[in-house]
C-alpha positions in Angstrom: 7.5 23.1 4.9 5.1 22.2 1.6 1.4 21.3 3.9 -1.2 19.1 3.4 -4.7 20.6 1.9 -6.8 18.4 1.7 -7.7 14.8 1.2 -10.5 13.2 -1.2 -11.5 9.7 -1.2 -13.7 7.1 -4.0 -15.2 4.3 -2.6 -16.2 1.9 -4.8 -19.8 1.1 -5.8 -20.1 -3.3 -3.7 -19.8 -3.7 0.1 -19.0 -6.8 1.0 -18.8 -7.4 4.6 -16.6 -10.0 6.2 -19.0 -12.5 6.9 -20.0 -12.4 3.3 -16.1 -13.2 2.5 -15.7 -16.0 4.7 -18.8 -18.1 3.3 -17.7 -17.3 -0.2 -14.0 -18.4 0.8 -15.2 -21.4 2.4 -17.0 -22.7 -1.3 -14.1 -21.6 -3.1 -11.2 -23.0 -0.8 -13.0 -26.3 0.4 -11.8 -28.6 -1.9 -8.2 -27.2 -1.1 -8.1 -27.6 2.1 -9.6 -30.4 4.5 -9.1 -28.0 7.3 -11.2 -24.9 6.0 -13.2 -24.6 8.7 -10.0 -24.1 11.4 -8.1 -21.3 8.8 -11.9 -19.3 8.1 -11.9 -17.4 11.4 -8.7 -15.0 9.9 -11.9 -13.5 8.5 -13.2 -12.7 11.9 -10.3 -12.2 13.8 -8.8 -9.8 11.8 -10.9 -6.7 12.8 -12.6 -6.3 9.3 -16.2 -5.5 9.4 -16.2 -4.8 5.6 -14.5 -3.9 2.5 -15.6 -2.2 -0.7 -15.0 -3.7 -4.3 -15.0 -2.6 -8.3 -17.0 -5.9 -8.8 -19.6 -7.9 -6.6 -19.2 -11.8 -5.6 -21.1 -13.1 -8.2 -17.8 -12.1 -10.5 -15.4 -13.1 -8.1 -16.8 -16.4 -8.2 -16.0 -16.9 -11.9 -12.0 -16.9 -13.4 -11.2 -14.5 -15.4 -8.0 -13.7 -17.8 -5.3 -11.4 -17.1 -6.7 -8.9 -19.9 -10.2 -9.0 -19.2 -8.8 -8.1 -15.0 -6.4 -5.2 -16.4 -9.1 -3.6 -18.7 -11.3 -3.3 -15.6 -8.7 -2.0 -13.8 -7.7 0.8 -16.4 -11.5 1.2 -17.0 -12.6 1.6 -12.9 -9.1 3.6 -12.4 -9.7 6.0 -14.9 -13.8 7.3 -13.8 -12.6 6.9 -9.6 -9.3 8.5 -9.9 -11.2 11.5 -11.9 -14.1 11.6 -9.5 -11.4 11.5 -6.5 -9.7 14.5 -8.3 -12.3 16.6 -9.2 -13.4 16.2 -5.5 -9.9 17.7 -4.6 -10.0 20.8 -7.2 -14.2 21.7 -6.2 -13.8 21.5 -2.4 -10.2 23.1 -2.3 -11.2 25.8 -4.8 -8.4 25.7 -6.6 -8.1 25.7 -10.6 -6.7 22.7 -13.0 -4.4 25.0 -14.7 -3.2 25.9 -11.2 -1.9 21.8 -10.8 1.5 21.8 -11.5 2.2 17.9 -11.4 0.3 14.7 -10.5 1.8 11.9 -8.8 0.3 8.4 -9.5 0.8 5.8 -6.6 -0.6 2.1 -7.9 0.7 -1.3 -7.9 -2.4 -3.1 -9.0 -2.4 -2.9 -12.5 -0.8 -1.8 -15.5 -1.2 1.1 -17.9 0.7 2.7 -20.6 0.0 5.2 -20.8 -0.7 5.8 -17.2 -3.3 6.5 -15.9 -3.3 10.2 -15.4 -2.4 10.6 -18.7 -6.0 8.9 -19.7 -7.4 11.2 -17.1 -6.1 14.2 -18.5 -8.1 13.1 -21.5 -11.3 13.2 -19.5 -10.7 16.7 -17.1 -9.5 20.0 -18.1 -6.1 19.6 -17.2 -3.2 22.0 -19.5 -1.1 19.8 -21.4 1.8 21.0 -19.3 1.3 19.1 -16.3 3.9 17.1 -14.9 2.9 13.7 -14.9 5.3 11.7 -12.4 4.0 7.3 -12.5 5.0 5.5 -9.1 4.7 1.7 -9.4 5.6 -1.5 -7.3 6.2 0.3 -4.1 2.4 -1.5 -2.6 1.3 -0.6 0.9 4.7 2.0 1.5 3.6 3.4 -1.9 0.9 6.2 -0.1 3.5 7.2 2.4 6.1 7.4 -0.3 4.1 9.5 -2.9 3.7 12.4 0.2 7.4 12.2 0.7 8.0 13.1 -3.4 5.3 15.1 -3.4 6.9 17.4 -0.4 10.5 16.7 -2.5 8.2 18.4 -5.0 7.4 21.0 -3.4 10.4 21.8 -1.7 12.1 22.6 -5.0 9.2 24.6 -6.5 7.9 26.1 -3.3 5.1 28.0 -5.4 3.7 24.6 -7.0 0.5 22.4 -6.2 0.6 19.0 -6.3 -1.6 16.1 -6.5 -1.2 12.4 -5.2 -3.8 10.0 -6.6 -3.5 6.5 -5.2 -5.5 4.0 -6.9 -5.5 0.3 -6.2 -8.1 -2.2 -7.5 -6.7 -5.6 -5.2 -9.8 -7.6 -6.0 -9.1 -7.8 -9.9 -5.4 -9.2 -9.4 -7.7 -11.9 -7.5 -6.9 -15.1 -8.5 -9.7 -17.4 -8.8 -7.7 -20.5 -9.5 -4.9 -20.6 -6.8 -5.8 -22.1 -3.8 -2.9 -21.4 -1.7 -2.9 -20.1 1.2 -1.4 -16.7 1.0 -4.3 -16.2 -1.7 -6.7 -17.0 1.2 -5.1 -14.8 3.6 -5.8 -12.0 0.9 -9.0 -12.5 0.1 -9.6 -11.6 4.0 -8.0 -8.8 3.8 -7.5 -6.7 0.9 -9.7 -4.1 -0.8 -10.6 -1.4 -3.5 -10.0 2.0 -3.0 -9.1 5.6 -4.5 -7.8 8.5 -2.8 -6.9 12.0 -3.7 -4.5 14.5 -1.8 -3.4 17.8 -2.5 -0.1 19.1 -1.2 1.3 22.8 -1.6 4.3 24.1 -1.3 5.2 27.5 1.0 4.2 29.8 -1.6 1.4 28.7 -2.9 -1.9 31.1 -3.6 -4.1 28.4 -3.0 -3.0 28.6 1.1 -3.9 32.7 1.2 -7.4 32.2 2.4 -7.0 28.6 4.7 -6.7 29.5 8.0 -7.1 25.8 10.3 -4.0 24.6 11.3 -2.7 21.8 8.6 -0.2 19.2 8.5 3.2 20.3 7.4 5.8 17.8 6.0 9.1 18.7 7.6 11.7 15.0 6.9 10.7 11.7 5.3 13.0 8.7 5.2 13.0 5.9 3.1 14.5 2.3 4.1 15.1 -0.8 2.4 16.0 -4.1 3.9 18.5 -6.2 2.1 17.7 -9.7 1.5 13.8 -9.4 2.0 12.6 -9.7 -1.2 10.6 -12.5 -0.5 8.4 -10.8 2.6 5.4 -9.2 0.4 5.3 -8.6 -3.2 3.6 -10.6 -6.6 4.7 -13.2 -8.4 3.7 -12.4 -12.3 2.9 -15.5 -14.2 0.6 -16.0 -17.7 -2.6 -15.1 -15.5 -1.5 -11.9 -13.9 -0.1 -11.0 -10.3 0.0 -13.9 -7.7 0.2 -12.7 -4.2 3.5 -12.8 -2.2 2.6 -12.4 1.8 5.1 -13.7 4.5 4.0 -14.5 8.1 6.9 -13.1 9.3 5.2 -9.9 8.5 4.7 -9.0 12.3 8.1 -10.0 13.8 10.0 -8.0 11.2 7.6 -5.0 11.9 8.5 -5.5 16.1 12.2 -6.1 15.2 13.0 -3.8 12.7 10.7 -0.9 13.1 11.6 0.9 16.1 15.0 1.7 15.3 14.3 2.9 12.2 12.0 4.9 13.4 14.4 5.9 16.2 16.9 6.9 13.9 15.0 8.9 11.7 13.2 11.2 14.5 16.5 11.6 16.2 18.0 12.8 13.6 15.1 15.5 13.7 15.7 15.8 17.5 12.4 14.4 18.7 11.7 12.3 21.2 9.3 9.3 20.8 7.1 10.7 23.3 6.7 14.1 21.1 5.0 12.1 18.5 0.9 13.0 18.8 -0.1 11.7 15.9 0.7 8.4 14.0 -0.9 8.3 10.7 -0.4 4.7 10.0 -1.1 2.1 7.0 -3.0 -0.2 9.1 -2.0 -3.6 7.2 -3.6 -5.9 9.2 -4.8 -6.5 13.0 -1.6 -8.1 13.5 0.4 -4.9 11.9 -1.4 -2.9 14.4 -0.5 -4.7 17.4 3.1 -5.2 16.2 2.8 -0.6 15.9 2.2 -0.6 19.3 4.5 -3.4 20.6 7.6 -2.1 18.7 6.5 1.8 19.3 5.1 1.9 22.7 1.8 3.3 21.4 -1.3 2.7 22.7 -5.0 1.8 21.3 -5.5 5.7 21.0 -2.9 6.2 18.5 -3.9 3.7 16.7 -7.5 4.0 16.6 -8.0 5.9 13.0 -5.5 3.4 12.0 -8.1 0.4 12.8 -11.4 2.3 12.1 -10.3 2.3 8.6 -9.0 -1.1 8.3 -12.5 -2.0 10.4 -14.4 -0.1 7.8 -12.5 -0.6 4.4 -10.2 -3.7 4.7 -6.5 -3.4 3.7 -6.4 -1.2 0.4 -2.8 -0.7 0.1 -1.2 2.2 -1.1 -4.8 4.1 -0.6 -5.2 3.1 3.3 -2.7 5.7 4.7 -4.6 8.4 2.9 -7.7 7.0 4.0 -6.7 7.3 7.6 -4.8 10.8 7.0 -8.2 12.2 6.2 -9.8 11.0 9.5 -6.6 13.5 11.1 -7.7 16.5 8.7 -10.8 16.3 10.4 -9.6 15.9 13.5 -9.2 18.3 16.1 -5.3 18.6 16.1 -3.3 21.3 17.6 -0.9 23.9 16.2 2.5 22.4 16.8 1.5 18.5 16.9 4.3 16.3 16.1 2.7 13.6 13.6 4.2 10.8 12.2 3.1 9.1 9.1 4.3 5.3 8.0 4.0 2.8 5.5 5.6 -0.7 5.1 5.7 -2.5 1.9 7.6 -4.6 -0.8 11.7 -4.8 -0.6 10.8 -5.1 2.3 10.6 -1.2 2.7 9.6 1.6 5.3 8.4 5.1 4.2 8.1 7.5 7.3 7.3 11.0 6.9 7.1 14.1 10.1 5.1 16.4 10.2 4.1 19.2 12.4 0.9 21.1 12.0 0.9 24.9 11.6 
């Protein structure tokens, strides 16, 4: 069962708390809607204290083009995602040339060559390292990259891997749609990097670690036909328009549980075995939808909402985010967790695991 090491986060250099959102939404969206003042408080209600950006109001008040948002991205990806990683090698003494592949989880901009490939330019990586691009799979896209990282791992039980998510929401903001869905994202999304290294069984860099850690045991991946329209972007001449469906929640209450029914099942564990749920918080609403459709209450969702309280919605990156508050948690030796994501197609990623 490959294990989870370690996890290393970047936060970006402008907080911006919620309050400070919702005035600079109510300048920009006034003229679009007569109503502002009745759609402003999905600012407050949504259980965001604050969320960290690449860039600070002042640009988010101007437009910008497609280019000028993508070379920011590949600029601010490239100096986080090596400070997240160098964070992971120094505190998890382990070597570069003992990294056998990186996997690169990112929906928020574009770069080729990817973006590990640019920080191998800037860190002593060997040129040998497996370099393995994940794109488009949005807030499912952290859960996903542990799954093929313990895939990984699974076939090359000696090997050390390395997640990086990196997504930079702001810059796909788009200063001159005034729809709504564009509104409902500026509330909630946010900037962030994240780190993680996974080892397989036979890994040297496990000899010396002796705290219990999480250990992937069965991941499952779902797709559901005919929602393509639930979350995703729309890619026009100025860059990535946000796709985000109220029916969010429902389908989360309706579809969720027997998924997750049949995948833990199939493990032969019971709902009630599960300690731990290492969720991508999404929203407030995603949260309460969890609990509804799971049976969970505020306590396993509380790292859950502490992130999304203090960072916002960072998509791929949240999971990670809130896997780190369990690392430094006190869990036991044989605690069941369970780790999910839900993003675009509309997709689940769920991944066990049992710390040992």
């Amino acid at each position: 069962m490959p294990k989870i090491v370690s996890v290393e986060t970047e936060i970006p250099p402008y907080k911006i708390t919620q309050s400070e959102a919702a005035d600079f939404a109510r300048n920009l969206f006034s003229g679009s809607f007569k109503d502002i003042d009745r759609l402003l408080p999905i600012f407050e209600n949504g259980e965001i204290e604050s969320r960290y950006f690449v860039g600070d109001l002042d640009w988010f008040s101007k437009s910008h083009s497609f280019q000028e948002k993508n070379d920011l991205f590949i600029r601010f990806a490239v100096e986080m995602g090596s400070r997240a990683i160098e964070k992971c090698i120094i505190n998890n003494e382990v070597n570069y040339e003992e990294i056998d592949a990186i996997f690169t989880i990112c929906t928020t901009g574009l770069a080729t060559p990817s973006i590990e490939a640019r920080i191998m330019n800037v860190l002593p990586f060997p040129s040998h390292v497996k370099r393995i691009p994940i794109w488009g799979l949005g807030c499912a896209g952290g859960a996903a990259g542990l799954s093929r990282a313990y895939e990984y791992c699974l076939a090359f039980p000696k090997a050390n891997v390395l997640v990086l998510s990196i997504e930079l929401c702001s810059l796909t903001f788009q200063h001159g749609d005034r729809s709504k869905s564009n509104l409902v994202g500026t509330s909630l999304f946010a900037d962030g990097v994240a780190c993680t290294l996974v080892c397989g069984d036979e890994s040297t860099a496990l000899n010396e670690i002796v705290r219990p850690l999480p250990s992937i045991f069965a991941t499952q991946s779902t797709t559901l036909k005919n929602s393509l329209d639930v979350m995703g972007w729309n890619i026009k001449n100025e860059g990535l328009y946000v796709v985000f469906s109220k029916d969010i929640p429902t389908l989360v209450t309706n579809w969720l549980r027997p998924n997750v029914e049949e995948f833990i099942h199939s493990q032969g564990i019971k709902m009630e075995e599960i300690k731990h749920f290492v969720a991508h918080p999404g929203g407030k609403k995603v949260i309460e939808a969890y609990q509804e459709a799971l049976g969970f209450d505020d306590h396993m969702t509380r790292h859950a909402l502490k992130i999304l309280k203090k960072y916002g919605n960072m998509s791929s990156v949240t999971i990670y985010y809130v896997l780190k508050e369990f690392l430094q948690d006190d869990c036991k030796r044989g605690d069941i967790g369970l780790g999910t994501a839900l993003g675009p197609g509309f997709s689940s990623e769920l991944v066990l695991m049992r710390w040992d």
